[in-house]
Structures are given as C-alpha cells and as structure tokens.
C-alpha positions in Angstrom: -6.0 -7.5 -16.9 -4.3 -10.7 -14.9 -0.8 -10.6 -14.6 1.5 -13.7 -16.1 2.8 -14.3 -13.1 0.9 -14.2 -9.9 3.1 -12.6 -6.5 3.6 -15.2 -4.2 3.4 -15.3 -0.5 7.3 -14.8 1.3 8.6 -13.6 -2.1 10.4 -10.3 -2.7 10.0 -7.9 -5.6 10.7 -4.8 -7.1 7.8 -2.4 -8.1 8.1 1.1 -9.6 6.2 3.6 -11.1 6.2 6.7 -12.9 3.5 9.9 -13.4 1.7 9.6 -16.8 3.6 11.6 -19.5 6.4 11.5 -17.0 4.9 14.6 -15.1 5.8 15.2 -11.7 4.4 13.6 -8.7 5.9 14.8 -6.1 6.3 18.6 -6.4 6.7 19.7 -2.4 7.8 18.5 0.7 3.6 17.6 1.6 3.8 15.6 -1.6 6.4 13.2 -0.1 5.5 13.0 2.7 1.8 12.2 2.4 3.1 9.6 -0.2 5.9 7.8 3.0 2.8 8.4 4.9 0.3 6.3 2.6 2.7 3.4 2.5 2.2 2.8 6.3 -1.7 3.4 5.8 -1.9 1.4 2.7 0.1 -1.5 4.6 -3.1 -2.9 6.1 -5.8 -5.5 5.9 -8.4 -2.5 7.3 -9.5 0.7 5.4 -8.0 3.8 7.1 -9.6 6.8 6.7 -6.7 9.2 7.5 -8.5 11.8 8.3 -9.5 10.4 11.1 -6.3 9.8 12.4 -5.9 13.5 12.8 -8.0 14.3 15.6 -5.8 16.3 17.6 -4.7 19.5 16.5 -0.6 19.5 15.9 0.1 16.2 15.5 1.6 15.8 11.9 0.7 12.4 9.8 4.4 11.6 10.5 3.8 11.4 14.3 1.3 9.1 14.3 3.1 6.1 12.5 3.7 3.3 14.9 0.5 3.5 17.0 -1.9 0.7 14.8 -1.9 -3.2 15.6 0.1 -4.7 12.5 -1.7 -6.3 9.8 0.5 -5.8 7.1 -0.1 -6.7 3.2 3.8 -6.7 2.7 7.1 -6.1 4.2 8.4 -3.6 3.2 12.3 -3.6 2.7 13.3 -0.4 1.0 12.2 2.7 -1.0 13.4 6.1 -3.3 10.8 8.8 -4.1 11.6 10.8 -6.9 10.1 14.0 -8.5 8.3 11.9 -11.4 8.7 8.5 -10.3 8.9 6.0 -7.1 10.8 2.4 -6.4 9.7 -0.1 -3.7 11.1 -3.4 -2.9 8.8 -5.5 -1.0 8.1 -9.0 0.5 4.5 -10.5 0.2 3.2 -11.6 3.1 -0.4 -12.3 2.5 -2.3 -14.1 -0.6 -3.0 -11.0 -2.8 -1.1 -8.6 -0.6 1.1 -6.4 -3.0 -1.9 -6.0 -5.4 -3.6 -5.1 -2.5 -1.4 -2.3 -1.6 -0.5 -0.8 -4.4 -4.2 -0.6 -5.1 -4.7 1.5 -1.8 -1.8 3.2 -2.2 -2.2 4.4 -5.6 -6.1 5.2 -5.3 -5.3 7.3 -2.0 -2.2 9.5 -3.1 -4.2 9.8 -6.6 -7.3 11.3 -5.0 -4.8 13.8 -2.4 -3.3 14.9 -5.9 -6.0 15.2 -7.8 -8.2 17.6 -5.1 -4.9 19.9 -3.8 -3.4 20.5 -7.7 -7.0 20.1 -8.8 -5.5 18.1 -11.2 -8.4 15.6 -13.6 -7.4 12.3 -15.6 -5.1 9.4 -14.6 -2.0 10.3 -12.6 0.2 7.5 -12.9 1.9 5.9 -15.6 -0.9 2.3 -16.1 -0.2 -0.4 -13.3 2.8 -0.4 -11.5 5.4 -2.5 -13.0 7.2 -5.6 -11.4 10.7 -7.8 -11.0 10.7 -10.6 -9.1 13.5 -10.8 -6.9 15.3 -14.3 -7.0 18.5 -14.7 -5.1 20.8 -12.2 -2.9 22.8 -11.0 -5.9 20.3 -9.2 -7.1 18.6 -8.8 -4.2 21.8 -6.5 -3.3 22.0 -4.8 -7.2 18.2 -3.8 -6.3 18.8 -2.4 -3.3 21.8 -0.6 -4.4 19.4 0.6 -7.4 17.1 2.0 -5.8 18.5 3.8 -3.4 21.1 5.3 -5.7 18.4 6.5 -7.9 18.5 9.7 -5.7 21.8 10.6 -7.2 20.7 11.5 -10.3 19.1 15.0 -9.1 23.6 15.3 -7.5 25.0 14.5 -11.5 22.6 13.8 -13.5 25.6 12.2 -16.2 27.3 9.9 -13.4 26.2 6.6 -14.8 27.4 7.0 -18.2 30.8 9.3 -16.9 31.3 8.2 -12.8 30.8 10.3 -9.5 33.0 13.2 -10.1 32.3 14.4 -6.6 32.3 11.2 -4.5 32.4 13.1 -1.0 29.1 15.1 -2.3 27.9 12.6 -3.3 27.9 10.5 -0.1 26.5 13.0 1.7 23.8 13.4 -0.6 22.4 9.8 -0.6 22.8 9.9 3.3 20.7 12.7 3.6 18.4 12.3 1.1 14.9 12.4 2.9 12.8 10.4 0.0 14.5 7.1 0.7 14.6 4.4 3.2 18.5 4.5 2.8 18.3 7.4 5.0 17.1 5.3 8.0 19.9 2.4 7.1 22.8 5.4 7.4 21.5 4.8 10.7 19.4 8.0 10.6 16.8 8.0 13.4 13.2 9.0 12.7 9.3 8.1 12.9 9.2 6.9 9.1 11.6 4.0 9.8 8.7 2.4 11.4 7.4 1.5 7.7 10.4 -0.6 7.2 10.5 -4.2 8.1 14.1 -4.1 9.4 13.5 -7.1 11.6 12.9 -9.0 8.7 15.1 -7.9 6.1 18.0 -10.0 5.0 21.1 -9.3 7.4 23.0 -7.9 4.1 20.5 -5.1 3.6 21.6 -3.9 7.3 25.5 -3.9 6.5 25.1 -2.9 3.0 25.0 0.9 4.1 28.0 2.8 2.6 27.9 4.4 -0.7 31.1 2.3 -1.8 29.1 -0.9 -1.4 26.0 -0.1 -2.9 28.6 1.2 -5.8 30.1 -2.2 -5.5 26.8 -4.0 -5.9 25.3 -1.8 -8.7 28.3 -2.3 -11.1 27.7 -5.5 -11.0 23.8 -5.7 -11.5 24.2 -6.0 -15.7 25.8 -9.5 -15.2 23.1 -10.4 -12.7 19.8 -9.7 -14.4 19.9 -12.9 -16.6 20.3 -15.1 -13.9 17.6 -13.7 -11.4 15.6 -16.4 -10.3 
C-alpha cells in the first residue's frame, strides 16, 4: 500500500511505532540496545550482516559504531525508546531513503525478537506512522516531544496535572539511556555516532534543558495546524 504523500529528499519527519496489541518491545537492556544498534546498521545503502561485525571476541555491538564508510538513508536527528513503543525524527537524504530504513530496521529487530523470546506473528503495530515536519516551530514541539516521552515511566499523570518533582525529573530525562537527548545533555558515548549533529538545525544543539523543551511542548497544540 502507497503512501499519499511520498518522503521527499532534505525533508524532516517524525515516525513512530508501537508493538502490536501494545505489547512490549523492549523488555531488557539487550532489547535496547540491539534496537540503537540497528538504527546505525539499518542507516545504509549496503546489507549488513551483523554478525559478521562481531568477529572478535569482547567487542560489544556498541563498540563498533563509527568504523563503516557513511552511506546513509537518512539523517538522523533525534530518538526515545520506550518499553512498547519508539519515536524517530529524521531527515531524508536519499530517493526512497526513510522507507528504506525503516524496512531494514523493522525486519532486523523483528527477526532478533522473534528467535531470542521465540515469539511467532507480527511484532509491530502495521507500518510505521509519519508527520512531516514543516517549519522550526514544530520542528522544536517535536523534538521536545519526543524526548520528553521518557518522562512518563517518572509520573505517569504529569501531562494532565504538571511535574510535581521538577528536580527528579530533570535528572531523569538527562539520564535516560533510550534517547538521543542523552547525548545533547552533553553526555559522551559511542551511540552519539548515529546522530547527525553536524547537520541538525543549530536550535536542536541549544535546546537542551528540560525548561525549554517544557517551553516548546506547551506550545505544540497551537502549532500542529500550521505545520507545513
């Protein structure tokens, strides 16, 4: 089945997900991280057998991001995994690219999930869904989204009653392994490779404070109409 709109080369957009039936995912710390994992081996023109990547003993799949010749699909601005769901905003960067990797993406993580929780039948939720992202107002309410998606496993209630613990709950999105807003607290580690920070929008690197993504999500209702 086509999609109405096609993605378009240099545009940005939203995709998310979700497990079929809204089961879980992502149930360990492997499950993550083999997921942040395929997005940088997914990211490709080439087919990547990952398990040949692994060739010396030790070496976690972690430790070997940053050693293959870009060819990217997309750029890949920011990301949240969650137990039963996942957000990515992304940039296309070549015709068919973001079909392209989500394909891989979701074909590879399927088939690790299916043989370790010898789990049968589809494990995501359809195709993955879409927003095109039109102009830097909501390019910011995005961002701000999804990273602040995390917070609901803090206070689950704190969109319809506010952050009753606003110290906790800064140092919970900071820290908060499953998203790319860890590497923008200025975090340093091996899975910042997948992020195109060199090409992201100067905003994305200053809007890195739990205040401002706040800020930017309040106003994201008044925004979606006029997204572009």
């Amino acid at each position: 089945m086509l999609r109405d709109k096609p993605f378009i080369n240099g545009e940005t957009y939203h995709l998310f997900n979700r497990g079929a039936h809204k089961q879980a995912i992502f149930t360990n710390e492997e499950d993550y991280r083999r997921f942040i994992v395929l997005l940088y081996f997914s990211n490709t023109m080439e087919r990547v057998q990952l398990g040949n990547l692994l060739q010396n003993q030790g070496r976690s799949l972690i430790d070997l991001l940053g050693e293959y010749v870009d060819q990217s699909l997309v750029d890949i601005f920011a990301y949240t995994l969650m137990p039963n769901h996942f957000h990515l905003v992304i940039r296309q960067k070549a015709d068919g690219g973001v079909s392209m990797f989500m394909r891989k993406l979701a074909t590879a993580y399927s088939m690790y999930f299916n043989i370790k929780y010898d789990h049968s039948g589809v494990l995501f939720q359809g195709r993955f869904k879409s927003r095109h992202i039109g102009n830097e107002a909501y390019f910011r309410y995005i961002f701000a989204y999804v990273h602040l998606n995390s917070l609901d496993l803090f206070e689950p209630s704190w969109e319809e009653q506010g952050l009753k613990n606003l110290d906790g709950a800064r140092q919970y999105v900071n820290s908060y392994r499953y998203s790319s807003f860890f590497d923008y607290a200025g975090n340093d580690r091996a899975e910042k490779t997948l992020l195109s920070l060199s090409q992201a929008p100067e905003f994305l690197t200053t809007q890195n404070d739990l205040e401002i993504l706040l800020q930017s999500f309040n106003q994201g209702p008044s925004l979606i109409g006029d997204n572009g």
